[in-house]
Structures are given as structure tokens and as C-alpha cells.
N, C-alpha and C positions, 0 to 999 in steps of 0.2 A: 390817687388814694382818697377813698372819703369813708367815714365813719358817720350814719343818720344816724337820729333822733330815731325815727318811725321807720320803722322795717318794713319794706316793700320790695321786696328779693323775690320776690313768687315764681316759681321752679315752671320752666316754659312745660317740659314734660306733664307736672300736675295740673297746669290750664289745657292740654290737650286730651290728658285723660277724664278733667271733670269736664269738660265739654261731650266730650264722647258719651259719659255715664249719663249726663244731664237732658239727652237727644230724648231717652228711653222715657222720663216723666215718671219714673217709676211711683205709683199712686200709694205705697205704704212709705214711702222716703221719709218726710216727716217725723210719722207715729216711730218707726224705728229708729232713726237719729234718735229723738230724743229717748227712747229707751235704754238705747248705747250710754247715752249723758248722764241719766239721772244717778247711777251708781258712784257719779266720779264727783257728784253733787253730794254726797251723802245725804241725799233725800227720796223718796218713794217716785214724786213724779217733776217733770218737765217739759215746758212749755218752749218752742222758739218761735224766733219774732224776726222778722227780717231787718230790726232795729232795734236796742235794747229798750231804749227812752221810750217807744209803743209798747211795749209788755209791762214796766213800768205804771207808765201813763193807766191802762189795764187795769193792776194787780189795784194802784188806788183806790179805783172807782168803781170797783166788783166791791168794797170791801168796807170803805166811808162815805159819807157825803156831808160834804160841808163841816169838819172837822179840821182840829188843828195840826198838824203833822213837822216834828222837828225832823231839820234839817242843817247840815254842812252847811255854814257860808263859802268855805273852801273845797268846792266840789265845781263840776264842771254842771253849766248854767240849765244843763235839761233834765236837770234833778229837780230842781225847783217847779221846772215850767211842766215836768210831769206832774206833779202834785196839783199847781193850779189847775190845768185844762182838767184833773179831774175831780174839779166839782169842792176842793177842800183847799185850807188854808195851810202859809209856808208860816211857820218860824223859826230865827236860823238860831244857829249855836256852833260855838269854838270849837277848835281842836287841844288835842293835849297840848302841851307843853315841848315836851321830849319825843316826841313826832306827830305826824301828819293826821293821826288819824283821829275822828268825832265820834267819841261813844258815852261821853258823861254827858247825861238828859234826865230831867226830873221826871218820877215815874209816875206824876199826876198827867203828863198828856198820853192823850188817846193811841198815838202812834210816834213813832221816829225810826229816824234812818243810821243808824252804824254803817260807817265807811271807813276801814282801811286807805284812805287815798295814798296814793302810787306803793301800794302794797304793806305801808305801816303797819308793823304789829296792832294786833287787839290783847286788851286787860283781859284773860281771864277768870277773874274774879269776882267782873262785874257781872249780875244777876238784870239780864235786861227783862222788860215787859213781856205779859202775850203779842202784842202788836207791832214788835219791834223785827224792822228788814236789813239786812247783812249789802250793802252796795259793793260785792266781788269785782266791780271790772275792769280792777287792779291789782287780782288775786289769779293767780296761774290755778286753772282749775285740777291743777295734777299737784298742787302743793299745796291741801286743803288740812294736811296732817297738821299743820302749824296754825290755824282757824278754827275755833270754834264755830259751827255751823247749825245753833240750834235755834235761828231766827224761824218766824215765822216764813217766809220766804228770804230767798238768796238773789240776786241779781247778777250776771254775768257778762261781758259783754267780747266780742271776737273783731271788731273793727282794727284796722290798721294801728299799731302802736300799742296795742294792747300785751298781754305777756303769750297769748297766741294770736299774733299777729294776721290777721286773714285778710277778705275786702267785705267781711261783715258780718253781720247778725249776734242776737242776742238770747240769754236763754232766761227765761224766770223758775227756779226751782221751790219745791213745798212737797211738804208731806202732808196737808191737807186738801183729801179728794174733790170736796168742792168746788174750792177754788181751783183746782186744777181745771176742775169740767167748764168751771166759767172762763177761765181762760183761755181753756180751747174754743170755747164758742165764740169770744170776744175777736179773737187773732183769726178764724176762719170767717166773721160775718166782716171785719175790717180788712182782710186781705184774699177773700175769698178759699172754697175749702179745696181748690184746686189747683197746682205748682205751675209757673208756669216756666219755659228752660232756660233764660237766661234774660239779665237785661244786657243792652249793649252798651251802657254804661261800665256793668262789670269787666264786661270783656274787655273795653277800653283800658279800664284803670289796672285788671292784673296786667296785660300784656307790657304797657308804660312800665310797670314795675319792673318786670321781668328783661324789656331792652336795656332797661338803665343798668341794673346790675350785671346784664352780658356784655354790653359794648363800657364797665364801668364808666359811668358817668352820673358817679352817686354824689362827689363833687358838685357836679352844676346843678344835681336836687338840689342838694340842700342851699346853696347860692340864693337861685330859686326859691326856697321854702323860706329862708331868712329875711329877704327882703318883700315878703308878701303877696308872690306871685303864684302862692299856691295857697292863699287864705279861704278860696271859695270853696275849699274841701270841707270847710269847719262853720259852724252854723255861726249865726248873726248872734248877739247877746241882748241886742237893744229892745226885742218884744219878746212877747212869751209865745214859744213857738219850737213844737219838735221838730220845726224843717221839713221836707218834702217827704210824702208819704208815697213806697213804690206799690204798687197796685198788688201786685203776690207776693207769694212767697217764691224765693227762686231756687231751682234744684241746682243748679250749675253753682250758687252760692254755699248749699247745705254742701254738695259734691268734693268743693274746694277746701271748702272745714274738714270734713271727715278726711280727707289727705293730711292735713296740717297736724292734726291729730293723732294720726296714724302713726306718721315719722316724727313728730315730736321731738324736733332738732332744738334741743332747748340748752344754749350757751349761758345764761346770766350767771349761776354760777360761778362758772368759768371767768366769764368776764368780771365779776365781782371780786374773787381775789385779787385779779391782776390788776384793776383799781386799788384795792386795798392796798397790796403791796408798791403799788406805786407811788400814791398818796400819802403814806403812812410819816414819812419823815417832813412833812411837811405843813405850815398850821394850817390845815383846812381839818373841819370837821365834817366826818362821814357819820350820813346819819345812818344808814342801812346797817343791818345787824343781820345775823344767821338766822333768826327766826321772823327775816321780811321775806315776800313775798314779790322776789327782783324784778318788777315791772321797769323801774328805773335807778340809776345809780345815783343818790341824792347828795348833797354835801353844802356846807354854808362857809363862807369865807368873807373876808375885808376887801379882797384883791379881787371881786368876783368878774369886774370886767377887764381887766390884765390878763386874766386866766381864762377868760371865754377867748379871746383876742387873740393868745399865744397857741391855743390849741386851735384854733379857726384855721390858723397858718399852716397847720398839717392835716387840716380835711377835717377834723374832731368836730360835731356838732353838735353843740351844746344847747340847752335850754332854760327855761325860768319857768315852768311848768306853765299852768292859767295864769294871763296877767291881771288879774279881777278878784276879785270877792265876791259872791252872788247878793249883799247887803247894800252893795256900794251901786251895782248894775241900773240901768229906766226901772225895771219894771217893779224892786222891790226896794229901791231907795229910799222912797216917803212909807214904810211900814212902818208902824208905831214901835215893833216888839224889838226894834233894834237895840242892842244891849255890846258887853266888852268884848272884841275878839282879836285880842292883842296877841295871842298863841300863831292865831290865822293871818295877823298884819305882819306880825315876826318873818311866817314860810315864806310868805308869799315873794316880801321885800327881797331875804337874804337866798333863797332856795337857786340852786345851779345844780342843773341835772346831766349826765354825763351819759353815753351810749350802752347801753346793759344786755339788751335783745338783738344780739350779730350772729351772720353765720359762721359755718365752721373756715368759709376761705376770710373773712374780715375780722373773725378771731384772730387767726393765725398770722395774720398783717398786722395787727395790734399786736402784738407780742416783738415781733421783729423789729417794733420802731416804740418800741418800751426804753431805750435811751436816748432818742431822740426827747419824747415827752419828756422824759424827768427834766433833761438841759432846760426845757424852755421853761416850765413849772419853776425850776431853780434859780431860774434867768429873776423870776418876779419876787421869790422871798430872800434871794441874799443882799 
């Protein structure tokens, strides 16, 4: 029995039919993917990227130069490193208080980033800038009805662990034509204007996914992923740097998305109650509410490592989201503009994240051993 963190269950069938689809090269793939997406963006147009942090990195640098740009200290570190490599400056800023997410920014800078991080509500009250970007990719792009979406650009992202869980890419949405065309030119002159069918990397990594969760042995992942033998999936923090850049765009990548999509076996719901109701008698506090966006099941406690330790024991794998600050990090340590972000030192310390994104057979396993949990949760508070 194991319950991951990171969803990597990739349906053997859908790697053998987006293989198949991917042979063909189909030369409109692209342009139509993203026309399928942009509706589900509530915006005119969309751009994808074979990585989110290059479309990003992109959207800056078509847009500023040598500007100030707010940003999350508590975001993950190629937020920032997008911003530097293009040409403009970070300055960070807190989170609420009463969740995860960064959207109070003084409306004298140029630009800034609103980010929901692991799907936290957004204020809608608050009146942002023209220049201001919505960071989704933490936001299930089929649960946009609870998002306000009227950034200048949106931000997406489809990598592993995400709330559509894939082996990648990213999308940049806007409803201005411009910068859409500059972004197309940007993404086809940095990945060229022709797909190519696959890398063998992808192949590698959905297939791993796919044996692990048929011969179960989602177990020794995450063993594996615990002890750090699966770090080299996740980029460095120490310089500034989006990490390896693949030469195309890959159809066999776009091919696997449009599947994921398609079926759109989307449990956190699900799963979210049955945290709730499991959790509910006991002091831990759940931060997730109805109108999050369940990328992850968040919760704060005293007991937090009893509690990680007691479910470890039944396969449960648990998290502490980023262990970092991007303030605290090499690359933007000695910046002057560093200021209070006790909201961000608060998550970061106390934050323990619980499996949210399962299929329907690791659902249905989780429910079955729904008295087993509570014994050992009850083991730790009586």
C-alpha cells in the first residue's frame, strides 16, 4: 500500500496511444492544443511551452527591461530566476496570513506576481494593477470558477504533482494579441517552429510511472523520493537557472496532456472530504477550504513530525511543501529589499501536506484503511 505525494500513475494504454498519435507529427498540433485551452483559461489566446519557467522567463522579457518585479518569497525558486534571466529585477513580498497565497503589493511597482501557492484562495476584492500575473500552477485549470482570472497574463503549469498531473509543459494565457504573437515567436525561435515526437527521456519517465503503480510499488517510490534518491528530478536552488532547456517541443508530451484532459479523473474532492472527516476530531488545523483549489491537502500542527512518522507506517506520504524561502536562497540572500515575511516563515516552518491528487483504485484503498489512520492520528493526541 502506498499513498505519493506526486502522482505518477500514467495509464500504460495512454503512453501507447500518445506514442502512436505522436509518430504522425501532426504540423497543426500545437496551434490547436492551445485553441482547445484558451476557453478553459478564460482568455482569447494561449501559448505552450515545453516548460512553464521558459514561457514565463518569455512573458518578462517581451514585456519589461530592467524593471522591478514583486514577487512570493514563498514560491518555488524559478519564479524568481524567470524574472532575473529576463533582464529585470526580484523584489519579494509575504503571504497572507490565513493562507498560502501573495497578493497584497504596493500598486507603485511596475509589475508583480499573484500566486495562489498550493491552490490558496485569492481576495477578491482586491483591485490589482495593469501589469499584474495570476501564478495558476496550482490552480486545476477546470476549477477557474473560484479564481478571479483578470490578470494581465495567467501562468499554468502540467508537470508531475501538479493538479493535472502529466510529464510536463506549461501554458502562458492573455487576451492581449501582442503579446500572444510575441510569444509565439519567442517559444518557436527558442524551441524551433517544428515538433519533434518524443524525447526518450519522457518515455523513460512515464513508463517508470506506469510499472510502479502496475506491479504497486509506489511504497519503494516514495522511500526513494524521501530519502533523496529522486532529487535530481527537481532543479538546483543554489544559482539562477531554469535548468535544462529540451531542444522542441514534443508531440508525444502535448499528446499525453490532451489524454489527461480528456479523462480528467480528478479525485481531490473526494479525497478532501475524507481528510476532513478524518481529521476533524482532532487538533490539527486544516488549512484547505471549499473554495481552494486542491492541488494539495494542507494542515498545521505541534505533532507534525509524530504525525508524518505515524502515517509513513501505512505507506501515507507526506510533505512540508519547499523547504526554502527564495529571500533566504545564494542567489537573492544579500538583496537590499529584503523586508518582514513572518506570514512566509509561519507556512513554511509549520506546513505538512497530505496526498490530495489519487486515483480512483488509491482512493478507494484510502477509504478502506480510514480506521486504521485515525488509530494511529489518535495514538499521537490522547
Amino acid at each position: 500500500m502506498g499513498f505519493p505525494i506526486v502522482r505518477t500513475d500514467f495509464d500504460f494504454k495512454i503512453i501507447i496511444s500518445s506514442l502512436a498519435s505522436s509518430v504522425t507529427k501532426n504540423e497543426n498540433l500545437v496551434r490547436n492544443f492551445e485553441e482547445s485551452l484558451s476557453p478553459l483559461t478564460n482568455k482569447k489566446y494561449a501559448v505552450f511551452f515545453p516548460k512553464l519557467r521558459f514561457g514565463m522567463e518569455a512573458t518578462f522579457n517581451i514585456l519589461f527591461n530592467n524593471k522591478i518585479i514583486g514577487v512570493p518569497t514563498y514560491t518555488c525558486s524559478v519564479v524568481p530566476h524567470s524574472v532575473s534571466l529576463s533582464g529585470n529585477h526580484v523584489k519579494f513580498f509575504d503571504s497572507n496570513a490565513d493562507n498560502m497565497t501573495t497578493e497584497n503589493y504596493p500598486k507603485d511597482l511596475t509589475s508583480y506576481i499573484v500566486t495562489p501557492w498550493y491552490g490558496s484562495p485569492l481576495d477578491s476584492k482586491i483591485d490589482h494593477i495593469e501589469y499584474s500575473f495570476g501564478d495558476f500552477s496550482h490552480v486545476n485549470i477546470f476549477d477557474l470558477s473560484k479564481f478571479d482570472n483578470s490578470f494581465f497574463a495567467t501562468f499554468f503549469s502540467f508537470q508531475a504533482g501538479k493538479p493535472i498531473s502529466s510529464i510536463g509543459g506549461g501554458l502562458v494565457s492573455t487576451d492581449d494579441q501582442e503579446l500572444y504573437k510575441k510569444l509565439t515567436k519567442a517559444r518557436n525561435y527558442q524551441f524551433g517552429d517544428k515538433i519533434s515526437t518524443f524525447q526518450v527521456s519522457e518515455i523513460i519517465y512515464s513508463l517508470m510511472g506506469s510499472f510502479v503503480n502496475i506491479l504497486n510499488l509506489e511504497k519503494i517510490k516514495i522511500k526513494l523520493d524521501d530519502v533523496g534518491y529522486l532529487d535530481f528530478l527537481r532543479e538546483p536552488i543554489d544559482k539562477i537557472s531554469l535548468g535544462k532547456s529540451p531542444k522542441r517541443v514534443s508531440a508525444y508530451q502535448i499528446e499525453m496532456l490532451i489524454r489527461k484532459i480528456e479523462k480528467n479523473e480528478y479525485n481531490p474532492t473526494k479525497v478532501y472530504d475524507f481528510w476532513k472527516k478524518t481529521l476533524n476530531s482532532f487538533p490539527i488545523e486544516i488549512l484547505n477550504t471549499e473554495n481552494w483549489s486542491n492541488s494539495h491537502f494542507n494542515i498545521k500542527t505541534t505533532e507534525g513530525n509524530s504525525l508524518e512518522n505515524e502515517l509513513y507506517k501505512l505507506g501515507i506520504q507526506t510533505s512540508r511543501g519547499i523547504r526554502y524561502l527564495n529571500h533566504y536562497i545564494d542567489p537573492y540572500k544579500d538583496l537590499q529589499n529584503n523586508g518582514n515575511y513572518k506570514n512566509a516563515i509561519d507556512h513554511s516552518h509549520n506546513l505538512i501536506q497530505l496526498p490530495i491528487n489519487l486515483s480512483d483504485k488509491n482512493y478507494f484503498k484510502l477509504l478502506k484503511n480510514r480506521e486504521k489512520i485515525e488509530n494511529k492520528i489518535r495514538k499521537i493526541y490522547s
